[in-house]
Structures are given as structure tokens and as C-alpha cells.
VOGU-3710 file (C-alpha; in Angstrom, 3 decimals, decimal comma):
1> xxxxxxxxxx> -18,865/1,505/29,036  -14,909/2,334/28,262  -12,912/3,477/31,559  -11,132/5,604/28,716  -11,973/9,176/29,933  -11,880/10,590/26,311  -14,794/7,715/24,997  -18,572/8,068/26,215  -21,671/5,883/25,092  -24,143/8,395/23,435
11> xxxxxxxxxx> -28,266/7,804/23,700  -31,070/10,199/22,496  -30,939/11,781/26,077  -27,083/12,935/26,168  -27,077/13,910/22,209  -27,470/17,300/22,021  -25,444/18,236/24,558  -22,425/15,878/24,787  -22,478/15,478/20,572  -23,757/18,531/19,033
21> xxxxxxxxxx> -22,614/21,371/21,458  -19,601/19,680/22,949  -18,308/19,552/19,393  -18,812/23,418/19,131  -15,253/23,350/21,403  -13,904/19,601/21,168  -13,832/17,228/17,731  -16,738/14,540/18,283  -15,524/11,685/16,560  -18,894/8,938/16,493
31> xxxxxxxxxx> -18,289/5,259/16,142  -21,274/3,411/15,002  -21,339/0,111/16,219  -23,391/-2,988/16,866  -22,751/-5,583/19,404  -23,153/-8,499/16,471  -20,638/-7,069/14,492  -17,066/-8,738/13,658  -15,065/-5,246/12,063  -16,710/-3,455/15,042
41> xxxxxxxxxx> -14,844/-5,147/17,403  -11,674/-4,839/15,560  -12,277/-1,362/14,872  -13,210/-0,479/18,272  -10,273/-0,896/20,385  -8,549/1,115/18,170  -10,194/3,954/18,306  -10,171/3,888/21,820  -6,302/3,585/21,978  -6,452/6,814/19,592
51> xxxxxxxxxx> -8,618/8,655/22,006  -6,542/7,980/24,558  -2,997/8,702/22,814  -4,766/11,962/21,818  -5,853/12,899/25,217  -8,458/15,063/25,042  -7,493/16,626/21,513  -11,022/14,563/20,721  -13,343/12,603/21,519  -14,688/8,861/21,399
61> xxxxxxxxxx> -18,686/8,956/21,044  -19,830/5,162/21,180  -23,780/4,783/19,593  -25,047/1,307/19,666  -27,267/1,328/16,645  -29,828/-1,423/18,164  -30,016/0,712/20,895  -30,234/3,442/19,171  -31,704/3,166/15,480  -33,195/6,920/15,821
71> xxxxxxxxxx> -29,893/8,724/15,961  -28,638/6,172/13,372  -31,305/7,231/11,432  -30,384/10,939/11,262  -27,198/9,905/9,625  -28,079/7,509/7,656  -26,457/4,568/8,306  -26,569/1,900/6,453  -24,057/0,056/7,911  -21,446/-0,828/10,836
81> xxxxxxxxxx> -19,084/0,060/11,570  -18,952/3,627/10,433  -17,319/6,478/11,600  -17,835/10,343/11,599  -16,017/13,155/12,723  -17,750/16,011/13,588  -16,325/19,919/14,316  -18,994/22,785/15,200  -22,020/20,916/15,599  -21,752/19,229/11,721
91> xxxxxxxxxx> -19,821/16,129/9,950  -16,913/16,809/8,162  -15,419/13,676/7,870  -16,458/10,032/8,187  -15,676/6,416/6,655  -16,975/3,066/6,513  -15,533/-0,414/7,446  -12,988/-1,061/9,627  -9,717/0,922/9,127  -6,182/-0,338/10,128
101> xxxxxxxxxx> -4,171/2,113/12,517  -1,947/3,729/9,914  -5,125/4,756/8,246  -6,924/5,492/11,143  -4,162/7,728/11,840  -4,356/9,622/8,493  -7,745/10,415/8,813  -7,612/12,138/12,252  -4,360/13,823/10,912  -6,188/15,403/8,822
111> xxxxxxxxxx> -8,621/17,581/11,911  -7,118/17,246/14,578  -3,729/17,995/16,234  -2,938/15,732/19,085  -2,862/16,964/22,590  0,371/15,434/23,238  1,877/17,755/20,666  0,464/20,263/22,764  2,874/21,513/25,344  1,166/22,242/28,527
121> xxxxxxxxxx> 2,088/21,819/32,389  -0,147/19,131/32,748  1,269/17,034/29,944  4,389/18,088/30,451  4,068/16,557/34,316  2,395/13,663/33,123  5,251/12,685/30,901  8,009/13,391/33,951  5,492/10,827/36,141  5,698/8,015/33,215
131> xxxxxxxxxx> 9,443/8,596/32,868  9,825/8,219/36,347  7,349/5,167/37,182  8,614/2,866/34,311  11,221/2,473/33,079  11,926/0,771/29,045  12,535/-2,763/30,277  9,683/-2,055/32,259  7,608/-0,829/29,442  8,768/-4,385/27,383
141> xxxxxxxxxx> 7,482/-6,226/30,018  4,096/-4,899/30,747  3,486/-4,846/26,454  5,037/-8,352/26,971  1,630/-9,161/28,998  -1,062/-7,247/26,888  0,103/-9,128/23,790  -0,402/-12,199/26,013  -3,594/-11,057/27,219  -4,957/-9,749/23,563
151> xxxxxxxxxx> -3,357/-11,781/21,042  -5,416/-10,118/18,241  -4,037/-6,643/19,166  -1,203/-6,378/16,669  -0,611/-2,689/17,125  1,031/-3,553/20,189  4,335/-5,704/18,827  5,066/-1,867/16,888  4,692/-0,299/20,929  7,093/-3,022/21,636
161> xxxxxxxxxx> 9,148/-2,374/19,024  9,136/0,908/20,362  9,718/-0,152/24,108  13,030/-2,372/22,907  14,561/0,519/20,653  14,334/2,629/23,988  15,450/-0,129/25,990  18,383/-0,321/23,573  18,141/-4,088/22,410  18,043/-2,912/18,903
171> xxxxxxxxxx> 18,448/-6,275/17,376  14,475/-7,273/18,991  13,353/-4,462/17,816  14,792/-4,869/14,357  13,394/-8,137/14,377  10,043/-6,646/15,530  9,581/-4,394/13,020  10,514/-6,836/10,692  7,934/-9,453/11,475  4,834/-6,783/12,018
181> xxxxxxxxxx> 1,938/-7,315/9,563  1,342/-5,464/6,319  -1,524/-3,076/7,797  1,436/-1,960/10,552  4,650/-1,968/8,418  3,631/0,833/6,490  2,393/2,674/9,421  3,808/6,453/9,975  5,385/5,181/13,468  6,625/1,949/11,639
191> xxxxxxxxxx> 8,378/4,299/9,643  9,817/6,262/12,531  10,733/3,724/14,410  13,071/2,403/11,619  14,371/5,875/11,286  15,262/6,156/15,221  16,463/2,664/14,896  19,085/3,094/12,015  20,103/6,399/13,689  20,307/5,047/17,402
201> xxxxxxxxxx> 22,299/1,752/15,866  25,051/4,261/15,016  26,131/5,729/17,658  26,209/1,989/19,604  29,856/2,935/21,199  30,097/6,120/18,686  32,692/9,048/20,352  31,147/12,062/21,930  30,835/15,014/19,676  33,775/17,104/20,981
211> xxxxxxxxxx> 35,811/13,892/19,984  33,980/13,201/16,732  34,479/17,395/15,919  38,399/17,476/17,051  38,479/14,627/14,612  36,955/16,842/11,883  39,363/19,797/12,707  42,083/17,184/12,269  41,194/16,046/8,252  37,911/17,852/6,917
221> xxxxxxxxxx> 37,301/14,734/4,593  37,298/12,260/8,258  33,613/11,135/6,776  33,180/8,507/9,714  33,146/11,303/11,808  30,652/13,999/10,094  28,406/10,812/9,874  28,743/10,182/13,825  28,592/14,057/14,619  25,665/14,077/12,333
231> xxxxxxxxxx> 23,980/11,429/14,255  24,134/12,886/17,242  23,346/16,538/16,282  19,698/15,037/14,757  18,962/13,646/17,481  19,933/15,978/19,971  18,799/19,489/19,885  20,999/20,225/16,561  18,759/18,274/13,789  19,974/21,413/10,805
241> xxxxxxxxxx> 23,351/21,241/12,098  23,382/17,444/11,688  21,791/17,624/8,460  24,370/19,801/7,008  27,443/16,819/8,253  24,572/14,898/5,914  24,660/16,853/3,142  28,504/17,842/3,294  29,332/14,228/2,786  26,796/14,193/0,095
251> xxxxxxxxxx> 28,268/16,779/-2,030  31,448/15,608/-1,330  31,665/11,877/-1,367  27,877/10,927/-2,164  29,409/7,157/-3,003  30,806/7,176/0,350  29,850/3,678/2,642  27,780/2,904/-0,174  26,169/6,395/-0,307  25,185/6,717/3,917
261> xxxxxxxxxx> 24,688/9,909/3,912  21,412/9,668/1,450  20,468/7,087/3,991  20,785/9,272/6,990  18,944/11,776/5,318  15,990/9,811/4,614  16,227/8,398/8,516  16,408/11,699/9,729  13,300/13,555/7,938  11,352/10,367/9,283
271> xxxxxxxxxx> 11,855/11,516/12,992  11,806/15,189/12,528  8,922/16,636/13,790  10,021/20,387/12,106  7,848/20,053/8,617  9,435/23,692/7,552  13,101/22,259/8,515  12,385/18,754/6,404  10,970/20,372/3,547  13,647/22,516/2,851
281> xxxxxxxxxx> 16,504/19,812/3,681  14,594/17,876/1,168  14,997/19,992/-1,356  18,511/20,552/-0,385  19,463/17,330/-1,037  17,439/16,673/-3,999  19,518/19,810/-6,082  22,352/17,838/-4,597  21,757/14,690/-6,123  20,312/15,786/-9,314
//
């Protein structure tokens, strides 16, 4: 049985009520599994890290189908692992075989919204408690150890790629990123990560903004600054005004440092969260260019 709060082993008894019905509120997401099974085990732990990192937004239902070939049965399973995903009491979704993470992450894209996207007062205190109890070298370290202890996890050397950016050695994580495996390097956070990374590289002993905007008021065409003030506005609480330093150079001097400013773009609708604000910065940039 998982210590994961968000993953529960099902049997005939608990069925109806912690499958069926609990779906009516909460996503059910079923892994069938078998103890003999090689891709179950791989599968497995991923899904659990999922259900956790989703916290509550579903949830992990675990049926053994030895244990339990009647509820196998009634969805026909022919073999393990598979997956389904079920919303008010019926499947909507499912797969067979053992997914990597990056697909594993499409599919639950797809339903369900993560909790962690979800701003409530809980969360919100839970993520002022990790801030506060551990710190990024911290967080390298104890990553450090669970590769140790499971050498066959390789979803965690992209959380330490993640733990270094934040601890600002930016070279290890480079060099993280760079070694992680096929399945991972195409991965929606691999991607993220190596848009935080070229962004957070640039501003490595950049100027404040009031310096970098004094500098602008001084010669309009001071590029090196609109890239740096650009920087900084995307990943501050200024992302459109940053974008538009982006695009300015663009129109401008699109050949400029070997044509950055395209290459902050791209960085920058990587990270942003705002699908309204990317889209139309997209297309900004793409009447630009062509």
C-alpha cells in the first residue's frame, strides 16, 4: 500500500464507492497492475509521483489483477499495465503499456487541471513551509540521495536539473539537461527548464532595471539593454512588457547578437504560464518575421 495520500489499492469491497461515486466529484485514474510485471513497475512509480505533484486534483486507484480478475474483467483487460481515467462514474480515457513522463503528462493534461495551479490557502501555505524548510542546495542534496537510492528513476536528474537552476549553478544544470535520456529531453518541463535556464543565464551580473531603462532613455537603439530589461520584465511580474523589449529589437535589428531576440522569444513562451498572452505574442512575432 502507497503512503501517497492521493493513491489507494481498490478490491471488489471498496469499488463502488471509492471508484464509481468518488469519481462523480474527483478524476479516478485506475492503474492495472500485476505484481509479475516488468512495465508495471516502471510505470508505477510514476504515476504515483503524478498523484502526488497533482495533489488531490486526482486520484491513484491501484487494482492488482490476480487479486482481482473480476473487476479486471468488467473492463476488459487484456493486459498490464493499463491505465484508465475515469470522470462521473465512466472511462473517458485510458492507454496501454508503460508511458514515459512527458507522455504521461499529456494525457492527464488533457482532464485534469492540477491542484497546484489551483490557488488556495492551503497550497498557498504549503508552498511558504517548503520555501522555508529547504532551501535549493538543500533540495540538490536530498535529489542527490534518491538518485542514489533509485538509480532507475531518471525523472529525477530533470528535478535536479531543476534544483541546480534554482540553486544558481547553471553550468550543472546545463549539463543536466544535456545528458537526460530521450523519453525526458523532450519533456514539457525539459523544455521549461531550458527556457528559465537561457533566461536566468542572462541576467548572471545583468544591471537592475532602473539602470538597464536610464540606459534606454540615453540611446533608444542600446539593444544590450532592451534584451536585459526584457529579461527581467518576463520573469518578473512584467512578462508583455518584456516581450515588447523582445519584439522592439526584432523589428528593429532582428540580426542583432545573431538574432537574440527570436531566441528570447521562444525562451519566454516556454515559461509563460498566460496561454492568451503567448498566443498572441506568437503571432506578433510571426507577422514580424514574415
Amino acid at each position: 500500500m502507497s503512503t501517497n495520500a492521493h493513491v489507494f489499492d481498490v478490491t471488489p469491497e471498496n469499488f463502488e464507492s471509492d471508484v464509481l461515486q468518488a469519481s462523480m466529484q474527483t478524476p479516478i485514474l485506475i492503474d492495472f497492475w500485476a505484481t509479475w510485471c516488468a512495465p508495471c513497475k516502471a510505470l508505477g512509480p510514476l504515476l504515483e509521483k503524478l498523484a502526488a505533484e497533482y495533489n488531490g486534483a486526482f486520484r491513484l486507484a491501484k487494482i492488482d489483477v490476480d487479486a482481482n480478475q473480476e473487476l479486471a474483467g468488467m473492463f476488459g483487460i487484456r493486459s498490464v499495465p493499463t491505465v484508465a481515467l475515469l470522470i462521473d462514474g465512466r472511462p473517458v480515457d485510458g492507454f496501454a503499456g508503460a508511458l514515459p513522463e512527458g507522455q504521461l503528462r499529456e494525457f492527464l493534461a488533457k482532464h485534469v487541471e492540477p491542484a497546484s495551479l489551483i490557488e488556495t490557502p492551503d497550497n498557498m501555505q504549503d508552498a511558504v513551509e517548503d520555501t522555508a524548510t529547504e532551501s535549493a542546495a538543500d533540495a540538490v542534496q536530498r535529489i542527490r540521495a534518491e538518485m542514489a537510492a533509485r538509480p532507475d528513476d531518471e525523472s529525477l536528474k530533470l528535478d535536479l536539473a531543476l534544483a541546480q537552476l534554482r540553486a544558481g549553478d547553471f553550468e550543472a544544470a546545463r549539463s543536466a539537461l544535456d545528458a537526460l535520456p530521450a523519453n525526458l529531453a523532450t519533456d514539457d518541463r525539459a523544455a521549461r527548464l531550458r527556457g528559465q535556464l537561457q533566461l536566468a543565464e542572462a541576467l548572471d551580473e545583468a544591471p537592475d532595471a532602473d539602470t538597464l531603462r536610464q540606459r534606454i532613455e540615453r540611446d533608444a537603439d542600446d539593444w544590450a539593454a532592451r534584451d536585459l530589461l526584457g529579461v527581467r520584465l518576463v520573469l518578473s511580474d512584467a512578462p508583455a512588457e518584456g516581450l515588447d523589449q523582445f519584439l522592439h529589437i526584432l523589428r528593429h535589428q532582428r540580426d542583432w547578437n545573431e538574432g537574440l531576440a527570436r531566441q528570447r522569444l521562444l525562451a519566454a513562451f516556454q515559461i509563460l504560464d498566460d496561454a492568451a498572452l503567448v498566443g498572441d505574442y506568437r503571432r506578433r512575432m510571426a507577422s514580424t518575421l514574415f
